[in-house]
MARSE-917334 format. One record per atom (N, C-alpha, C): residue number from 1; residue in one letter; atom name; x, y, z. Coordinates in nm, 4 decimals, always signed. Example, Ala and Ser with C-alpha at 12.3 -4.5 7.8 and 13.67 -1.06 7.14 Angstrom:
! residues 2
k:r:a:c1:c2:c3
1:A:N:+1.3190:-0.5690:+0.7800
1:A:CA:+1.2300:-0.4500:+0.7800
1:A:C:+1.3200:-0.3300:+0.7800
2:S:N:+1.2850:-0.2250:+0.7080
2:S:CA:+1.3670:-0.1060:+0.7140
2:S:C:+1.2900:+0.0030:+0.7870
! end
This chain:
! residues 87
k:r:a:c1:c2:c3
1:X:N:+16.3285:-0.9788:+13.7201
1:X:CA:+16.4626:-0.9316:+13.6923
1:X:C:+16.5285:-1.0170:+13.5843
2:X:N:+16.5268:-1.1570:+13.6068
2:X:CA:+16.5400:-1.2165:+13.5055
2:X:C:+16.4828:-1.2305:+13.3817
3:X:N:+16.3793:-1.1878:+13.3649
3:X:CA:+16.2992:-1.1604:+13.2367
3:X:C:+16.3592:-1.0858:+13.1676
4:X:N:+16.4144:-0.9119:+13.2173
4:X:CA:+16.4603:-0.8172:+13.1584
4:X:C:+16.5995:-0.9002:+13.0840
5:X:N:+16.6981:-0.9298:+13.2004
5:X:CA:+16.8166:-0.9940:+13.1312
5:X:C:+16.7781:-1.0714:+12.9965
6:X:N:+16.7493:-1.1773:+13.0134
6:X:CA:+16.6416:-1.2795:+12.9422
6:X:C:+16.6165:-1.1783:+12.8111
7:X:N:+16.5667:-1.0598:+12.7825
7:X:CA:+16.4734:-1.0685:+12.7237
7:X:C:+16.6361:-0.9887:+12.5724
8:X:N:+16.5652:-1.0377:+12.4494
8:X:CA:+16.6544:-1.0692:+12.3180
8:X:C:+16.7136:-0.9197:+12.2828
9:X:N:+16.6179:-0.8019:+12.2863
9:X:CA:+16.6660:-0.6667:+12.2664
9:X:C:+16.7323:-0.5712:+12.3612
10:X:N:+16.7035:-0.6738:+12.4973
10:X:CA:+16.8599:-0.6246:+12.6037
10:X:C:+16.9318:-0.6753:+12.5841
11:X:N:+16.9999:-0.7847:+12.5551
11:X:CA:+17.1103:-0.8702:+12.4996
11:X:C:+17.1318:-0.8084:+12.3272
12:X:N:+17.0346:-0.8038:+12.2634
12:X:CA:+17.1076:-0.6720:+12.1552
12:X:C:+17.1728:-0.5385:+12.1271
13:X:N:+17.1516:-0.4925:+12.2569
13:X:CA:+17.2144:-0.3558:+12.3214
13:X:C:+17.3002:-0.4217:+12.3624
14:X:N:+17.3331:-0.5018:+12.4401
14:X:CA:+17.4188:-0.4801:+12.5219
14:X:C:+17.5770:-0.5757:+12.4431
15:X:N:+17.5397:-0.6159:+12.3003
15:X:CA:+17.5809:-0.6755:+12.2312
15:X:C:+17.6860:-0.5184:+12.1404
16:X:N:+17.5710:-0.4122:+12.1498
16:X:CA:+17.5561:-0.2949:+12.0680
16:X:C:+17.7153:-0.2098:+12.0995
17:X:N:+17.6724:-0.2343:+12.2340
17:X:CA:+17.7657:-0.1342:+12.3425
17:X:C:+17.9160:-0.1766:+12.2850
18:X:N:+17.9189:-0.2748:+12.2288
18:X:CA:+18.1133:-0.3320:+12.2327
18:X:C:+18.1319:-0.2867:+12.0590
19:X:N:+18.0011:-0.2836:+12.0324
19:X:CA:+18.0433:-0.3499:+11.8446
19:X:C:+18.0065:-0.2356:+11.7514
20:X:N:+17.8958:-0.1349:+11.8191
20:X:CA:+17.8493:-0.0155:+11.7571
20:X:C:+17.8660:+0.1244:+11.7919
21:X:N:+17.8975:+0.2005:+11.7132
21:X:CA:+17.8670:+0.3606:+11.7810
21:X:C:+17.7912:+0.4367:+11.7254
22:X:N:+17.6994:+0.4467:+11.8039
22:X:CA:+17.5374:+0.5371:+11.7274
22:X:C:+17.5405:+0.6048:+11.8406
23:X:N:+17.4183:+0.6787:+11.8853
23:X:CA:+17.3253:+0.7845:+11.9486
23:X:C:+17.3093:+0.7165:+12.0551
24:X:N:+17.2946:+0.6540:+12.0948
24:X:CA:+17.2243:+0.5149:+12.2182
24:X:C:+17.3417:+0.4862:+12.2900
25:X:N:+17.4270:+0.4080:+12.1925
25:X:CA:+17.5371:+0.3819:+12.2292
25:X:C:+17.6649:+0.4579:+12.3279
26:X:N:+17.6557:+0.5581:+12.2403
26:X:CA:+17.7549:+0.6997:+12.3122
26:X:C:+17.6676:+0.7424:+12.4350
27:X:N:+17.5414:+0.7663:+12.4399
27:X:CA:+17.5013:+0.8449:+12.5338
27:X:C:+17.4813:+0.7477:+12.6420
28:X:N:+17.4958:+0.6108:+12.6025
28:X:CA:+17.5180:+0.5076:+12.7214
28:X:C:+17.6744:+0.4999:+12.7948
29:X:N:+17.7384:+0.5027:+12.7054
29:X:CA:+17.8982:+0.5359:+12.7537
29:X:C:+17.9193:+0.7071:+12.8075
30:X:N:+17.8527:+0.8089:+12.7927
30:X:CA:+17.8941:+0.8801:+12.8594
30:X:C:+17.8292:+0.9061:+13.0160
31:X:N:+17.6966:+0.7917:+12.9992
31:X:CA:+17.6225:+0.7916:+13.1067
31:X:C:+17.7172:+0.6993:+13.2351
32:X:N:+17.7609:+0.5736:+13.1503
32:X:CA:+17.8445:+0.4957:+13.2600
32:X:C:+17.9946:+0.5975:+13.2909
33:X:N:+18.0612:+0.6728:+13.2189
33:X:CA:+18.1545:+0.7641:+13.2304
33:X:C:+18.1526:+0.8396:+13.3256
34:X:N:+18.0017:+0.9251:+13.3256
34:X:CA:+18.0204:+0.9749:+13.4345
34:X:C:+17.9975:+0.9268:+13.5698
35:X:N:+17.9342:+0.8567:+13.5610
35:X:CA:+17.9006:+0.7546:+13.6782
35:X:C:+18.0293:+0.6990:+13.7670
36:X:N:+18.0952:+0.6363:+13.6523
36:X:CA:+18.2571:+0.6553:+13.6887
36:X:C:+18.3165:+0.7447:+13.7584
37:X:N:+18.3276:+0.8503:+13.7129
37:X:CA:+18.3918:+0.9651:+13.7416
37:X:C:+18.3376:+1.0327:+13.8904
38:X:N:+18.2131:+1.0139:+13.9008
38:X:CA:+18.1461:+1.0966:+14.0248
38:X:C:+18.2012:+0.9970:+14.1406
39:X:N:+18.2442:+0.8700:+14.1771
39:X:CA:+18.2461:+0.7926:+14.2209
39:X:C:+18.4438:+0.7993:+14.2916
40:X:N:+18.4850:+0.7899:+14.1444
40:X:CA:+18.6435:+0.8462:+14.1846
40:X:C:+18.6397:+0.9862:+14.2192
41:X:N:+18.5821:+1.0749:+14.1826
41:X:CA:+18.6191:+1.1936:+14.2834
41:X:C:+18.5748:+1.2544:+14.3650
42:X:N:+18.4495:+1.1545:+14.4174
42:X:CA:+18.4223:+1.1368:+14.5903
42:X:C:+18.5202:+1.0659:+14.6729
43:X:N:+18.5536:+0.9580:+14.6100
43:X:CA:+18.7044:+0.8619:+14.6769
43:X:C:+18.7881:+1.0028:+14.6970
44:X:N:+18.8491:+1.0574:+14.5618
44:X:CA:+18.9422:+1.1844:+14.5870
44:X:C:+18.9241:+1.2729:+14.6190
45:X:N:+18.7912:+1.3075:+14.6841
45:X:CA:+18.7750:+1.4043:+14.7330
45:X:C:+18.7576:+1.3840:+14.9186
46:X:N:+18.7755:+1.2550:+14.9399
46:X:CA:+18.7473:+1.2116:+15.0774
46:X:C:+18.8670:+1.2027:+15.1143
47:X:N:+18.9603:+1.1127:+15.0190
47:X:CA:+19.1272:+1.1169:+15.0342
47:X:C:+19.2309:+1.2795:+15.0309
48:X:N:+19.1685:+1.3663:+14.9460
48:X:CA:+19.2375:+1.5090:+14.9463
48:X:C:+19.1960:+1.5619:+15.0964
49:X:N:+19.0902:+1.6153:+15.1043
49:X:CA:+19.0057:+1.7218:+15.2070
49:X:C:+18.9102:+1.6835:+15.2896
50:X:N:+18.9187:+1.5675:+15.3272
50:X:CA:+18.8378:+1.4637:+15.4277
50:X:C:+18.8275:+1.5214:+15.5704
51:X:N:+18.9815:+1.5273:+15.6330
51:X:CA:+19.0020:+1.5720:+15.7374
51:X:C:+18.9340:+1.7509:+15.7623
52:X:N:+18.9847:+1.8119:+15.6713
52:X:CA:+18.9450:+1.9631:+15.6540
52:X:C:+18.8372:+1.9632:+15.6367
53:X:N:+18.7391:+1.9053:+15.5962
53:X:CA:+18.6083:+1.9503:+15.5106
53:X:C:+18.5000:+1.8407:+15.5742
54:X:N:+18.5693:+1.7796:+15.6462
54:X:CA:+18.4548:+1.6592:+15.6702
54:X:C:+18.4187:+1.5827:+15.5737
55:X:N:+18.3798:+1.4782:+15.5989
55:X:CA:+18.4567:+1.3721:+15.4729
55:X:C:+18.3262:+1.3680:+15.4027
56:X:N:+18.1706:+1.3480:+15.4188
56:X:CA:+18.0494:+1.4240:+15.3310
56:X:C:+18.0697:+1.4674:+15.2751
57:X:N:+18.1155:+1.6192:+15.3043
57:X:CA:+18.1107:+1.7127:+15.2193
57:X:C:+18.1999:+1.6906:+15.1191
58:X:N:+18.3522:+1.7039:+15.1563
58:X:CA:+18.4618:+1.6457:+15.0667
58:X:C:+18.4025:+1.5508:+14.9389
59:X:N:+18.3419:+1.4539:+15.0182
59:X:CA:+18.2541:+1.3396:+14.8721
59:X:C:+18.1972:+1.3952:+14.7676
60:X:N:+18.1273:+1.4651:+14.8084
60:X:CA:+17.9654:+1.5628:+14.7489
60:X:C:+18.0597:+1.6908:+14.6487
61:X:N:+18.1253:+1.7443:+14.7153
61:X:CA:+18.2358:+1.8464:+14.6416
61:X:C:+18.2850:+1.7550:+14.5614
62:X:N:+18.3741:+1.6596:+14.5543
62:X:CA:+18.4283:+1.5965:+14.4396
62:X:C:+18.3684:+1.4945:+14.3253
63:X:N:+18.2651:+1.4425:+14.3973
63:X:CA:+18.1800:+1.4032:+14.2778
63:X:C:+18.1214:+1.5092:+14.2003
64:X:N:+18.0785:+1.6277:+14.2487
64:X:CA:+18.0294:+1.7325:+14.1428
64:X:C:+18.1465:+1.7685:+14.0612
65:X:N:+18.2517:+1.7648:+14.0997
65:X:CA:+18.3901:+1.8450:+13.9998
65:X:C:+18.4401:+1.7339:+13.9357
66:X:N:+18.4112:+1.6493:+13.9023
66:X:CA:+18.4593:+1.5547:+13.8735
66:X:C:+18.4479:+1.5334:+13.7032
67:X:N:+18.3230:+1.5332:+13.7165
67:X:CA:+18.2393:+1.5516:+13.5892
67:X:C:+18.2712:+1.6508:+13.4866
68:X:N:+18.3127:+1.7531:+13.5338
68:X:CA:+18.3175:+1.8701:+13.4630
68:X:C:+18.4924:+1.8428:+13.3814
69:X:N:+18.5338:+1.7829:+13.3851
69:X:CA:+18.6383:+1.7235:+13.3100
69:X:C:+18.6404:+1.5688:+13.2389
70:X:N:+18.5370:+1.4935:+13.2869
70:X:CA:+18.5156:+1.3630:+13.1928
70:X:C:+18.4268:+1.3683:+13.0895
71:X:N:+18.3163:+1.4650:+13.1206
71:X:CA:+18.2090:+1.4726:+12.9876
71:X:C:+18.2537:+1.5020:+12.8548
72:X:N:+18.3382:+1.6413:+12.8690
72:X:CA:+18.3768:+1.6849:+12.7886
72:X:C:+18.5142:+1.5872:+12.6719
73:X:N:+18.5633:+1.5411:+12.7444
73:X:CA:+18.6840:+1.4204:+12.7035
73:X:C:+18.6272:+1.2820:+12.6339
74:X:N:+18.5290:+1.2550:+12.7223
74:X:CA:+18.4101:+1.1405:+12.6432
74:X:C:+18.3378:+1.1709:+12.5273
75:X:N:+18.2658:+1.3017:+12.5367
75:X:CA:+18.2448:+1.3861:+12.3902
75:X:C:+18.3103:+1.3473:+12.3083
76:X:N:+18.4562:+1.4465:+12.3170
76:X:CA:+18.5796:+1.4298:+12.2281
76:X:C:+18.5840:+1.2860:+12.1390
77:X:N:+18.6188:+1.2279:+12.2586
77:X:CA:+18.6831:+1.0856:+12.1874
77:X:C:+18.5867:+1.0062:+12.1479
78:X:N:+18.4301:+1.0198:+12.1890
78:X:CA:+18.3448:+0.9618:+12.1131
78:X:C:+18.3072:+1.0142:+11.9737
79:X:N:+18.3299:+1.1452:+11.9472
79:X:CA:+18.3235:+1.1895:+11.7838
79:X:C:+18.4398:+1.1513:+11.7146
80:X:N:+18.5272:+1.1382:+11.8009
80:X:CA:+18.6575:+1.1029:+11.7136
80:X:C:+18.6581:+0.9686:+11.6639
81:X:N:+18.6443:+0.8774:+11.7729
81:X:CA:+18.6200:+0.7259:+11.7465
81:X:C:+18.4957:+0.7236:+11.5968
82:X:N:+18.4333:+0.7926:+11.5851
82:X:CA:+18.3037:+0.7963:+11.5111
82:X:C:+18.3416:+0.8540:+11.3635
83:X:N:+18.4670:+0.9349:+11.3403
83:X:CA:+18.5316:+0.9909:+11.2746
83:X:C:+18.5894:+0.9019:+11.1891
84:X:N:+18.6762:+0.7937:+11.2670
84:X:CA:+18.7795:+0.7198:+11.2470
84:X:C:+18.6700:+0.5823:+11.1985
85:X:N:+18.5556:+0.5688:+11.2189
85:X:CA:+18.5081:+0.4176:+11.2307
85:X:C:+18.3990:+0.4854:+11.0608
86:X:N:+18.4171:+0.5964:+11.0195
86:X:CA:+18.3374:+0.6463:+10.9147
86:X:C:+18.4237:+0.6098:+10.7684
87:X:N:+18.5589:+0.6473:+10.8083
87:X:CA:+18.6576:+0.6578:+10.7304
87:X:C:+18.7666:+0.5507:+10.7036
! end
């Protein structure tokens, strides 16, 4: 495990992630985005319809809907940022 950390071209990515926006980059931020997102709207989906729905299901329902409004917004603002960092 420590090797990976350790090793010079994971520490160049991960150097990448703050300082660059390419192909890699974005599709790493929309990967942690959604990851994000599925996570808060299992929380909000346990906190909305927990009681009604049983709180599983509630999770499972809101992490799937969740997504369907952050991808698209991460898109956005990652072409835009890419727009703005061209010009």
């Amino acid at each position: 495990m420590f090797d990976f950390v350790s090793n010079p071209g994971f520490m160049e990515f991960l150097h990448s992630l703050n300082t660059e926006l390419n192909f890699t980059t974005g599709f790493t931020w929309l990967i942690i985005a959604m990851i994000l997102s599925m996570i808060g709207g299992a929380i909000g989906g346990i906190i909305l319809a927990g009681k009604d729905l049983g709180y599983q299901f509630a999770a499972i329902i809101g992490s799937l809907f969740a997504p369907a409004g952050v991808i698209p917004a991460v898109i956005l603002g990652l072409f835009i940022l890419n727009l703005l960092a061209n010009h």
